[in-house]
MARNU-631455 format. One record per residue (C-alpha): residue number from 1; x negated, y negated, z negated. Coordinates in pm, whole numbers, plus 50000, padded with zeros to 5 digits. Example, Ala and Ser with C-alpha at 12.3 -4.5 7.8 and 13.67 -1.06 7.14 Angstrom:
  pos   east  north     up
    1  48770  50450  49220
    2  48633  50106  49286
This chain:
  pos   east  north     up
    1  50000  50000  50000
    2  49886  49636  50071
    3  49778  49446  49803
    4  50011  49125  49789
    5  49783  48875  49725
    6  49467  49018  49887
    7  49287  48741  50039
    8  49435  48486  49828
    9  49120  48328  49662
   10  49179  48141  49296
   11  48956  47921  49083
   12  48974  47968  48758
   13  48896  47676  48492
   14  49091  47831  48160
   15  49032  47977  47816
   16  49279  48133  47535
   17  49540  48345  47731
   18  49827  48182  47885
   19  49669  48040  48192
   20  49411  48296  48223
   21  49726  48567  48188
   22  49884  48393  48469
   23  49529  48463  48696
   24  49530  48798  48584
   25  49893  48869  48682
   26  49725  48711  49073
   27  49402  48920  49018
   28  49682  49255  48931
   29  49834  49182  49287
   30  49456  49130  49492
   31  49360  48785  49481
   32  48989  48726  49390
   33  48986  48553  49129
   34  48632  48365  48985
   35  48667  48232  48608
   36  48437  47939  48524
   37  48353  47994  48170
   38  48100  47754  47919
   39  47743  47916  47890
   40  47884  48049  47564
   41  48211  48264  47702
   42  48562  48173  47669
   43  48643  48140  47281
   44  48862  48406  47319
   45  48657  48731  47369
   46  48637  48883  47043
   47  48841  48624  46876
   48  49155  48921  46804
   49  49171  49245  46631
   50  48907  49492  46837
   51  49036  49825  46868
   52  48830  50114  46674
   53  48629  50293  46888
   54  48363  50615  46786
   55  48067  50521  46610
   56  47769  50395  46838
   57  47981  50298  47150
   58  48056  49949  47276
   59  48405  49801  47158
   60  48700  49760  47365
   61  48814  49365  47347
   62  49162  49427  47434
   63  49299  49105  47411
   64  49072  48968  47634
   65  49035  49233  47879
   66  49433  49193  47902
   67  49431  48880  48009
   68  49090  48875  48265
   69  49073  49203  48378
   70  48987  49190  48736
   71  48797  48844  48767
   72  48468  48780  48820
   73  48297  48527  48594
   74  48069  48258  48680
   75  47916  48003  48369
   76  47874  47694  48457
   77  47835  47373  48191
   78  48099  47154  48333
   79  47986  46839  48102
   80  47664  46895  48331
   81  47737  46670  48651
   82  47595  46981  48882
   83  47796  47184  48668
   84  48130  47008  48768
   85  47996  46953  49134
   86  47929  47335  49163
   87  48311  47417  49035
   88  48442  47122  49239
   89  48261  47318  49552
   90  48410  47616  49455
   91  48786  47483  49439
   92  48700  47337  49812
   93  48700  47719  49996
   94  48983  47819  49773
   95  49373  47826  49757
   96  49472  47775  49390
   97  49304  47621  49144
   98  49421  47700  48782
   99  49309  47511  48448
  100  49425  47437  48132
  101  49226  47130  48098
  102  49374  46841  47966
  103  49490  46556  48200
  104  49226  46337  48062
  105  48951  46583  48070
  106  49015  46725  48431
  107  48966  46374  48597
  108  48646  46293  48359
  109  48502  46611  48548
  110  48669  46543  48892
  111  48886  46819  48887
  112  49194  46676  48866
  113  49504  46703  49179
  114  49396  46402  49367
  115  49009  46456  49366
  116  49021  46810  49461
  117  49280  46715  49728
  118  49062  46485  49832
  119  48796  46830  49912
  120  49094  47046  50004
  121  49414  46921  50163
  122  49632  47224  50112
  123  49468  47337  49723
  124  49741  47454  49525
  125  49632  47244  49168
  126  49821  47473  48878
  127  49755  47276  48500
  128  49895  47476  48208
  129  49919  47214  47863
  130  50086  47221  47552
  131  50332  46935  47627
  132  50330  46815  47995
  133  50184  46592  48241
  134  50377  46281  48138
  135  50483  46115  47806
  136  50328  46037  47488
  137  50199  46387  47421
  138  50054  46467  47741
  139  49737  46409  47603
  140  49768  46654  47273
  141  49620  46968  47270
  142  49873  47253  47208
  143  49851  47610  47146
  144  50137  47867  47132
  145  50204  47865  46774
  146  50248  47492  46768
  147  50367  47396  47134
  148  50646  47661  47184
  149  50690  47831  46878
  150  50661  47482  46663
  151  50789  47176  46863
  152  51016  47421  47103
  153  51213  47538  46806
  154  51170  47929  46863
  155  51051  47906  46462
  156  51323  47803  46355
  157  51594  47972  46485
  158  51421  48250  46394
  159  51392  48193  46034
  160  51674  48330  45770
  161  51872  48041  45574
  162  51815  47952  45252
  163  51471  47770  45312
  164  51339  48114  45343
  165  50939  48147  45470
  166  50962  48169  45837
  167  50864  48485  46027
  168  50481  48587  46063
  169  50429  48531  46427
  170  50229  48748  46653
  171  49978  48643  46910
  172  50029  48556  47265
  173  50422  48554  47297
  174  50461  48198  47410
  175  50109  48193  47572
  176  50235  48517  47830
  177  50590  48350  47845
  178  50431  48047  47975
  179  50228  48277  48175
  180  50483  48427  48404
  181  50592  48061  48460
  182  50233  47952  48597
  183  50237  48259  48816
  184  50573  48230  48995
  185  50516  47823  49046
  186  50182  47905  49200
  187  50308  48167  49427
  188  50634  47917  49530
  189  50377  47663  49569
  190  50162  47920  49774
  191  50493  47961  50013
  192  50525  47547  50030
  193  50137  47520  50164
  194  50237  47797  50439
  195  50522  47608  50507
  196  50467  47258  50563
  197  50048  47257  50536
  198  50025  47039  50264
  199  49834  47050  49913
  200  50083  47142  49590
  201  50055  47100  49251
  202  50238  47270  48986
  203  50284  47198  48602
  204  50397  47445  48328
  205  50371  47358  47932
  206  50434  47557  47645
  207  50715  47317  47546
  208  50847  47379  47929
  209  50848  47757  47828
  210  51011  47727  47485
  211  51269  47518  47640
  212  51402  47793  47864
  213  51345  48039  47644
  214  51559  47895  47371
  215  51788  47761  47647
  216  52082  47934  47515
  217  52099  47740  47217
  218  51940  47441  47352
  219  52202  47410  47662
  220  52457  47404  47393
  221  52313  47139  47171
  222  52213  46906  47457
  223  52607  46831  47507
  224  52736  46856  47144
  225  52374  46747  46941
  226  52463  47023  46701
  227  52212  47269  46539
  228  52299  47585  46553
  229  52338  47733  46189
  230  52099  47967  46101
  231  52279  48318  46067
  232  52181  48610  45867
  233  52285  48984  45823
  234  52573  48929  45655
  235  52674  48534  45853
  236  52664  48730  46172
  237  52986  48670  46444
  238  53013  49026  46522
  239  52992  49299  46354
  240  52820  49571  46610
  241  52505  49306  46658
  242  52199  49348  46400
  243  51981  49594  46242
  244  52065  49817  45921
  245  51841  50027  45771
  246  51851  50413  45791
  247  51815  50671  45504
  248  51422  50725  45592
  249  51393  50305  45569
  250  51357  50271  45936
  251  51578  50002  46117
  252  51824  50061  46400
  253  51933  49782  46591
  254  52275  49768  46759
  255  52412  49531  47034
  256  52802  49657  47152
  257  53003  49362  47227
  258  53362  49420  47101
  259  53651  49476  47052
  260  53663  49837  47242
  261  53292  49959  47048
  262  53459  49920  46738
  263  53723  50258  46725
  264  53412  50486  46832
  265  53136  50312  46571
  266  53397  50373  46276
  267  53462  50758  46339
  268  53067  50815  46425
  269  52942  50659  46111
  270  53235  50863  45871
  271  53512  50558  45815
  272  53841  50567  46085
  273  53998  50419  45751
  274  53778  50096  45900
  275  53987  50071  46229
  276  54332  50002  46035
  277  54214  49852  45723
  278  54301  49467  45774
  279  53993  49307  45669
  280  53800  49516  45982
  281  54106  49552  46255
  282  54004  49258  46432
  283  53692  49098  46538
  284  53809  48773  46365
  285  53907  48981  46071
  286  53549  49127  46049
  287  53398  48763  46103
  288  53546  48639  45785
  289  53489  48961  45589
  290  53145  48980  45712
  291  52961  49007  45365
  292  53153  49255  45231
  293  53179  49476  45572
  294  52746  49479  45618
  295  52712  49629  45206
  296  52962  49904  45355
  297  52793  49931  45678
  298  52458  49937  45485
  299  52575  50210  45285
  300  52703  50451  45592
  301  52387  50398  45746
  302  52175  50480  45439
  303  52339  50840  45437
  304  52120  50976  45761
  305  51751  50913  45886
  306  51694  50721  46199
  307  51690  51054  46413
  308  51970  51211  46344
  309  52165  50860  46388
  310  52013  50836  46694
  311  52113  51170  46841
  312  52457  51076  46715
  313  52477  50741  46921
  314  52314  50878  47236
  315  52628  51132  47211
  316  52890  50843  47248
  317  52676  50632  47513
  318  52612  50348  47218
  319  52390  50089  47291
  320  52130  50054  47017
  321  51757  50102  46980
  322  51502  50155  46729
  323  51290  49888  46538
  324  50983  50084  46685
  325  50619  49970  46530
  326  50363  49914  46752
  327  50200  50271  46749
  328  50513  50397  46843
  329  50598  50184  47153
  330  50194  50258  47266
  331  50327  50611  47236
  332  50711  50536  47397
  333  50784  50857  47668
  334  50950  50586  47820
  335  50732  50321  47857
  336  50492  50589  48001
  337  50721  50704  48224
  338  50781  50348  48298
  339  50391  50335  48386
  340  50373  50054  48141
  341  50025  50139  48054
  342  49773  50161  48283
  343  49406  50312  48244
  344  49078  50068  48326
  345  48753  50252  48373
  346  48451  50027  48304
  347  48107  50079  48549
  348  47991  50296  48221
  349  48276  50562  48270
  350  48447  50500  47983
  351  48866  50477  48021
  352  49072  50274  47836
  353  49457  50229  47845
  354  49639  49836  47860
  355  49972  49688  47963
  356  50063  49635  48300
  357  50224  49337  48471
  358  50627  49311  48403
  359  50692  49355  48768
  360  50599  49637  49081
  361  50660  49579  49401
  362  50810  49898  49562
  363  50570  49846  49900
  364  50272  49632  49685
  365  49977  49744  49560
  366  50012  49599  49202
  367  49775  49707  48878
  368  49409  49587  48690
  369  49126  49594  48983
  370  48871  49701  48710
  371  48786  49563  48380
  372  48694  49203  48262
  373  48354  49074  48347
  374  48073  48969  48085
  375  48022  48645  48035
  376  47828  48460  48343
  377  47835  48870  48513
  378  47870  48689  48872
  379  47729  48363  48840
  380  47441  48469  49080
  381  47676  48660  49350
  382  47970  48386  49358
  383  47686  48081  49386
  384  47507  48258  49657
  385  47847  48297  49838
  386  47852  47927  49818
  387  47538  47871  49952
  388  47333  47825  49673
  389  46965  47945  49702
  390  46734  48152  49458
  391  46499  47865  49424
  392  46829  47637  49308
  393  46938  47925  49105
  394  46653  47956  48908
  395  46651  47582  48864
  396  47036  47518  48752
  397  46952  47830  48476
  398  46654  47685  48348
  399  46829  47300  48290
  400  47101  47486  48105
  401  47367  47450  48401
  402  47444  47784  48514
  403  47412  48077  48279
């Protein structure tokens, strides 16, 4: 199969993991994709939890290799004017550019939309901030925790009520969100250069991302400036949505819009009395009664471990799923199945699994091209494919621009 984006070549300019994710997602689908890192590596290799490995052999950065597998790496010291010139050479031959520089900091360097237009007319220029090109916080630096979890409210409607500690967040969730936004603008913006011949540039912020992810909500406060209350077990609307915890302590999760789930639930879980008794018959009944319907509902549940309710609802077609830890969905027959976790081999032989793109293509070659490079691995190869010499090479190492 053809890889989609063979041929398609992309500058990278980008540390953490959002906009290198999205460059990843282009290097999955064939583009050739060259990271410009500082002489000292993007901050992010080895900056999460590193998987165990055997005593004596090399560890596995997962993180990072998730998120720059399939790149080659060049490092170049961009506060170095030949540093800058060299990456500003290198965004001339290509198609996309992708940074997550700050406005201010991309034009101090010359690599903002207008200068690198200025090299190559029909550049695709693809930024990635916390807050957007325009405003008063276009120039603050913002990472997921603060951009789209923080300011885009995704922290708070996620807390319980009562003032309660909000939720311990994990890493990367708004950074990949934001992610799949900076990959389908730069392909759309790919289309747009075929179409009409004419440079494009595309911006996506973490606030950007938060906004449509919380857009339910949001859409709703935007015309009636009301906050939605936050709702716990037992302020919930309906009573078939939520998690209750089985006789083992494991969590099952339910979502079965009613009024028809609600007959079938009540004779699976041992109470048909539920189904006539007024404070349950309807789903506004159940709304008001809500407190006192979860203890009951708490207490049917803690009668059986999570498998046996499970065989019980796959027998009547419910829809409901487990609260699965993160061993268990690296071990989900489904998710294999699914091919949701590829294998990388590394030029030493040795074979680890990751996680795939969220997308196939039924006639595309899509999946990780190899592993992530060192630090600098193709600095020589890529500069020599610019024209660089060995003399020049030598010399941009030794005055600490190249490493």
């Amino acid at each position: 199969m053809a890889a989609p984006l063979e041929g398609v070549r992309v500058v990278e300019v980008a540390t953490w993991m959002a906009a290198p994710g999205a460059a990843a997602l282009m290097a999955d689908m064939g583009a050739d994709v060259v990271k410009v890192e500082p002489l000292r590596g993007d901050p992010m290799r080895g900056a999460t939890r590193q998987p165990r490995v055997p005593e004596g052999e090399a560890p596995v950065d997962a993180a990072f290799q998730m998120d720059n597998r399939g790149k080659r790496s060049i490092a170049v010291a961009l506060d170095e004017a030949q540093g800058a010139d060299l990456v500003r050479r290198l965004a001339a031959r290509a198609d996309v550019f992708l940074c997550n520089l700050l406005p201010t900091r991309q034009a101090r360097f010359g690599l903002d939309a207008p200068a690198l237009h200025a090299l190559n007319p029909r550049l695709v220029h693809a930024t990635l901030t916390g807050y957007g090109p325009s405003g008063p916080d276009a120039a603050r630096p913002g990472y997921d925790l603060t951009a789209f979890f923080g300011r885009g409210a995704v922290l708070d409607a996620m807390s319980e009520p009562a003032n309660s500690a909000p939720p311990r967040l994990r890493p990367a969730q708004g950074d990949h969100t934001a992610a799949l936004a900076l990959f389908g603008g730069v392909l759309a913006a790919l289309r747009l250069v075929e179409a009409t011949g004419e440079g494009q540039v595309v911006d996506v912020s973490l606030l950007a991302a938060a906004a449509w992810t919380m857009s339910s909500d949001l859409s709703a406060t935007l015309v009636d400036g009301v906050t939605p209350t936050p709702q716990g077990r037992i302020a919930r609307p309906h009573a078939l949505h939520g998690g209750f915890r089985c006789a083992d302590r494991r969590w099952i999760l339910l979502f079965m819009p009613e009024p028809r789930w609600w007959p079938p639930f009540c004779e699976t879980v041992g109470h048909p009395e539920w189904v006539d008794d007024e404070r349950f018959a309807t789903v506004g009944a159940r709304a008001a009664n809500m407190p006192e319907l979860t203890r009951l509902m708490d207490d049917a549940f803690a009668t059986r471990p999570l498998s046996e309710w499970s065989a019980l609802f796959d027998e009547r077609g419910f829809i409901w799923g487990p609260a699965s830890t993160v061993s268990e969905f690296a071990a989900d027959e489904q998710a294999a199945a699914d091919g949701l976790f590829p294998t990388i081999e590394e030029p030493s032989g040795r074979r680890f699994r990751t996680v795939r793109a969220p997308l196939r293509l039924r006639g595309g070659d899509v999946g990780p091209r190899g592993p992530a490079p060192g630090v600098g691995e193709h600095t020589a190869a890529v500069l020599t494919e610019l024209g660089v010499t060995g003399d020049d090479l030598a010399a941009l190492t030794r005055d600490g621009v190249i490493a």
